[in-house]
MITOR-35346 format. One record per residue (C-alpha): x, y, z; chain; residue number from 1; residue in one letter. Coordinates in Angstrom, 1 decimal, always signed. Example, Ala and Ser with C-alpha at 12.3 -4.5 7.8 and 13.67 -1.06 7.14 Angstrom:
% residues 2
+--------+--------+--------+-------+------+------+
|      u |      v |      w | torro | roba | guke |
+--------+--------+--------+-------+------+------+
|  +12.3 |   -4.5 |   +7.8 |     A |    1 |    a |
|  +13.7 |   -1.1 |   +7.1 |     A |    2 |    s |
+--------+--------+--------+-------+------+------+
This chain:
% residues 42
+--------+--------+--------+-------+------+------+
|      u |      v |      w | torro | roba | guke |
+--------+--------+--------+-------+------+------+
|   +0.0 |   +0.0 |   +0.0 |     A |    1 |    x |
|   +2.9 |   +2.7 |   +1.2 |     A |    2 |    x |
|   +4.4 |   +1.6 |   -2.5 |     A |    3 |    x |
|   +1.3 |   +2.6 |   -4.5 |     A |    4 |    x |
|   +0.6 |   +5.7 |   -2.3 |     A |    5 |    x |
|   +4.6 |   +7.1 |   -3.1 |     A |    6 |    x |
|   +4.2 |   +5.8 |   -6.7 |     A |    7 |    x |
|   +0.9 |   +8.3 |   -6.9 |     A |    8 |    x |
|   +2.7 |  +11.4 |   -5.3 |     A |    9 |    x |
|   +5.4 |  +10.8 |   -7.2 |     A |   10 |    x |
|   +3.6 |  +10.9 |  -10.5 |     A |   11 |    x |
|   +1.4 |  +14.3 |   -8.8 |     A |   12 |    x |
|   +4.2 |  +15.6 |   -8.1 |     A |   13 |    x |
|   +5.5 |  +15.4 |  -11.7 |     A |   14 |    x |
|   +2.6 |  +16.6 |  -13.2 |     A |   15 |    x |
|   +2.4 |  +19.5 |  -10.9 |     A |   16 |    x |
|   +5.8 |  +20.9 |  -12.4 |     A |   17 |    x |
|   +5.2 |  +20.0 |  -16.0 |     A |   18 |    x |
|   +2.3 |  +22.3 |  -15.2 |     A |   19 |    x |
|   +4.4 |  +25.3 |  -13.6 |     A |   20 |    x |
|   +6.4 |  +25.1 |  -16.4 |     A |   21 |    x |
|   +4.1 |  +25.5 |  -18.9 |     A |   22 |    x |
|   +2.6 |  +28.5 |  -17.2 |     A |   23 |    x |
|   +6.1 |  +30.1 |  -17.3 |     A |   24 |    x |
|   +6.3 |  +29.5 |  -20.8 |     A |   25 |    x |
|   +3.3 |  +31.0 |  -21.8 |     A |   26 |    x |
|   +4.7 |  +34.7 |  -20.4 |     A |   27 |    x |
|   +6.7 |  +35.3 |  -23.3 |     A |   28 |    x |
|   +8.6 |  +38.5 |  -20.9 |     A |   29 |    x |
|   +9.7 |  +35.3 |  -18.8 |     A |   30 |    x |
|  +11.0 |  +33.5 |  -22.0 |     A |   31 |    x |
|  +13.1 |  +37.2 |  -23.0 |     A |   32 |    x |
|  +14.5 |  +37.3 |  -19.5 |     A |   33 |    x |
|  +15.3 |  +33.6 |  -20.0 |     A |   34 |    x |
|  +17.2 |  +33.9 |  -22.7 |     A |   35 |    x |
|  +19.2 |  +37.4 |  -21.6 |     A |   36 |    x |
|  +20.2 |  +35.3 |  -18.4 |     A |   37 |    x |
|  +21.2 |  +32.0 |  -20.5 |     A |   38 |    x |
|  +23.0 |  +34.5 |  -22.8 |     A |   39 |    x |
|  +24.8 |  +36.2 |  -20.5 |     A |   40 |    x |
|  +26.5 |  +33.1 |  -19.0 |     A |   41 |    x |
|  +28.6 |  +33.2 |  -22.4 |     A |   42 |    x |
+--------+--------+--------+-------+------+------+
């Protein structure tokens, strides 16, 4: 039972920061200032 129960949060977990990533990518000002600070490590 604890197996299934760590499997499932495991997986919500997951889903939950697919999710919060694909908010962030639908600010495009996020993906600018993404892109300056990637940029700027070169």
């Amino acid at each position: 039972m604890k197996k299934n129960l760590r499997h499932a949060l495991a997986w919500a977990a997951a889903l939950v920061l697919l999710l919060a990533v694909f908010a962030l990518y639908t600010r495009p000002d996020f993906l600018v200032t993404l892109a300056d600070q990637v940029w700027a490590c070169f």
